[in-house]
C-alpha positions in Angstrom: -52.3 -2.1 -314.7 -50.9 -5.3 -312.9 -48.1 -4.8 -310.9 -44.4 -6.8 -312.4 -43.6 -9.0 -309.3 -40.0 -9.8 -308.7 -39.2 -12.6 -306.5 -37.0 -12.0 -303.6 -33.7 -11.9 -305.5 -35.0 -8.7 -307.2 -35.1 -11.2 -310.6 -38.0 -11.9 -312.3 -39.2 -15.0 -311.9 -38.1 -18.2 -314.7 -41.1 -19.8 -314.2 -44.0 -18.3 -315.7 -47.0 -19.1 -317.5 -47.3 -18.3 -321.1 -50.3 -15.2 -320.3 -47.5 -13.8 -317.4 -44.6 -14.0 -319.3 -46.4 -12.4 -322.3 -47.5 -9.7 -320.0 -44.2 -9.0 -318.6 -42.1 -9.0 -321.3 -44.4 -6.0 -322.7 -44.8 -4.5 -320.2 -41.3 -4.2 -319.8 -40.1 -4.0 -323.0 -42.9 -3.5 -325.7 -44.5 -5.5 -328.3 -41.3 -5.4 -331.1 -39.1 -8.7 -331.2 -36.1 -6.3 -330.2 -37.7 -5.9 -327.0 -38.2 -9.5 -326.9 -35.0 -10.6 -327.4 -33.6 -7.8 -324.8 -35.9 -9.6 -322.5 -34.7 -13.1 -323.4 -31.1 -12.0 -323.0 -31.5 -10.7 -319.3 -33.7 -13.6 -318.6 -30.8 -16.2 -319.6 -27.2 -14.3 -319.1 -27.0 -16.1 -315.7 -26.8 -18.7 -317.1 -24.0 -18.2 -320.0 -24.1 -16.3 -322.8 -26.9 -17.0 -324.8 -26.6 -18.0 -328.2 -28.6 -16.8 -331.2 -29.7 -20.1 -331.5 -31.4 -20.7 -328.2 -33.1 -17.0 -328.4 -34.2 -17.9 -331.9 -35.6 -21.1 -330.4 -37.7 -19.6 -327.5 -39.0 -17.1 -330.3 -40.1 -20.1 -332.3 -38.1 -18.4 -335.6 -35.2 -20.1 -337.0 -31.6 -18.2 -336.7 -31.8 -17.1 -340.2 -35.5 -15.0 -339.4 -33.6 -13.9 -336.4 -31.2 -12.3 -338.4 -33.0 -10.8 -341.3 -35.4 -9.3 -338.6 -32.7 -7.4 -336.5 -31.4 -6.4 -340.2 -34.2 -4.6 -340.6 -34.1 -2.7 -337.6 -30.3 -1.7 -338.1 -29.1 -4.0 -335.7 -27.8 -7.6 -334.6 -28.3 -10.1 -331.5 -24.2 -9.4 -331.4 -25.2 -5.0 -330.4 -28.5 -6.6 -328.5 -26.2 -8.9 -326.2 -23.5 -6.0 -325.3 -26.0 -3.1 -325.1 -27.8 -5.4 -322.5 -24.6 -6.9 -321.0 -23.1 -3.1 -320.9 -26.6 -1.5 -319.3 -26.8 -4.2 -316.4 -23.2 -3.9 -315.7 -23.3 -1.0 -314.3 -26.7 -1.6 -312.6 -25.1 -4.6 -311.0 -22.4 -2.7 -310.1 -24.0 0.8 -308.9 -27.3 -0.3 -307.6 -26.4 -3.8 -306.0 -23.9 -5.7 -303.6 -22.6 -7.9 -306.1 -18.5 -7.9 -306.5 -17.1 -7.7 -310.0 -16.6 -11.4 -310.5 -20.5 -12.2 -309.2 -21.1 -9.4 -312.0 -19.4 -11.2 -314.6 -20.9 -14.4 -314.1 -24.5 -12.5 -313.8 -23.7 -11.0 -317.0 -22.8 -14.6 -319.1 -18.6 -14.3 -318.8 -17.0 -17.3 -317.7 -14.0 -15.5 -316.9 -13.6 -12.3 -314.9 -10.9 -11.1 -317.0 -13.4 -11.3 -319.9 -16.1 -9.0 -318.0 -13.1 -6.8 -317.3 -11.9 -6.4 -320.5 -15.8 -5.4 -321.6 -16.1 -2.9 -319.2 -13.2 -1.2 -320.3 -13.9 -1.1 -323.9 -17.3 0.2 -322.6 -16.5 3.0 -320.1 -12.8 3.4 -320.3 -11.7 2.0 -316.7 -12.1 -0.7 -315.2 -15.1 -2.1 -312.9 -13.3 -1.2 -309.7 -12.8 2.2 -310.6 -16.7 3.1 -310.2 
């Protein structure tokens, strides 16, 4: 099985060819379009939060397929997007140097407070507290 390589950030790389990415994303995270769009959402936090429109968009579906798909499964991008934000935050924080306002802007927040707020809702203290 091919090795995932990570460039030497620890990120996966943005550029990719269509075969590589295809590989990677199931290899990582399956063949199901909840996988997908997990994969997506990491991919593009850094960035800002991503809307359901621009992860419909790289899925080639329009918002409304988007939708009715994570319907079916029990689920919306809305549970997708803080399950994921929730996971890395405390990989970010545990496993990596980055400070809590680094974290927040890894994770999509443009404010600090906003991450902070998050990851009490999520864990009951605050980021510093770990």
């Amino acid at each position: 099985m091919n090795e995932i390589k990570k460039s030497s950030t620890g990120d996966f790389p943005l550029r990719l060819t269509p075969r590589n990415y295809r590989n990677q994303r199931e290899a990582l995270y399956g063949k199901d379009i909840r996988g997908e769009i997990i994969f997506l959402i990491r991919r593009l936090l850094f960035r800002g939060e991503p809307s359901r429109q621009k992860i419909a968009k790289e899925l080639n579906l329009s918002v409304r397929t988007l939708q009715r798909s994570l319907s079916e499964m029990n689920t919306s991008y809305k549970d997708l997007l803080e399950s994921t934000r929730k996971k890395l935050a405390l990989e970010y924080l545990k496993e990596s140097e980055f400070t809590v306002a680094q974290t927040a802007v890894l994770l999509g927040y443009t404010e600090t407070s906003q991450f902070y707020k998050a990851f009490r809702r999520w864990y009951n203290h605050s980021p510093r507290e770990l």
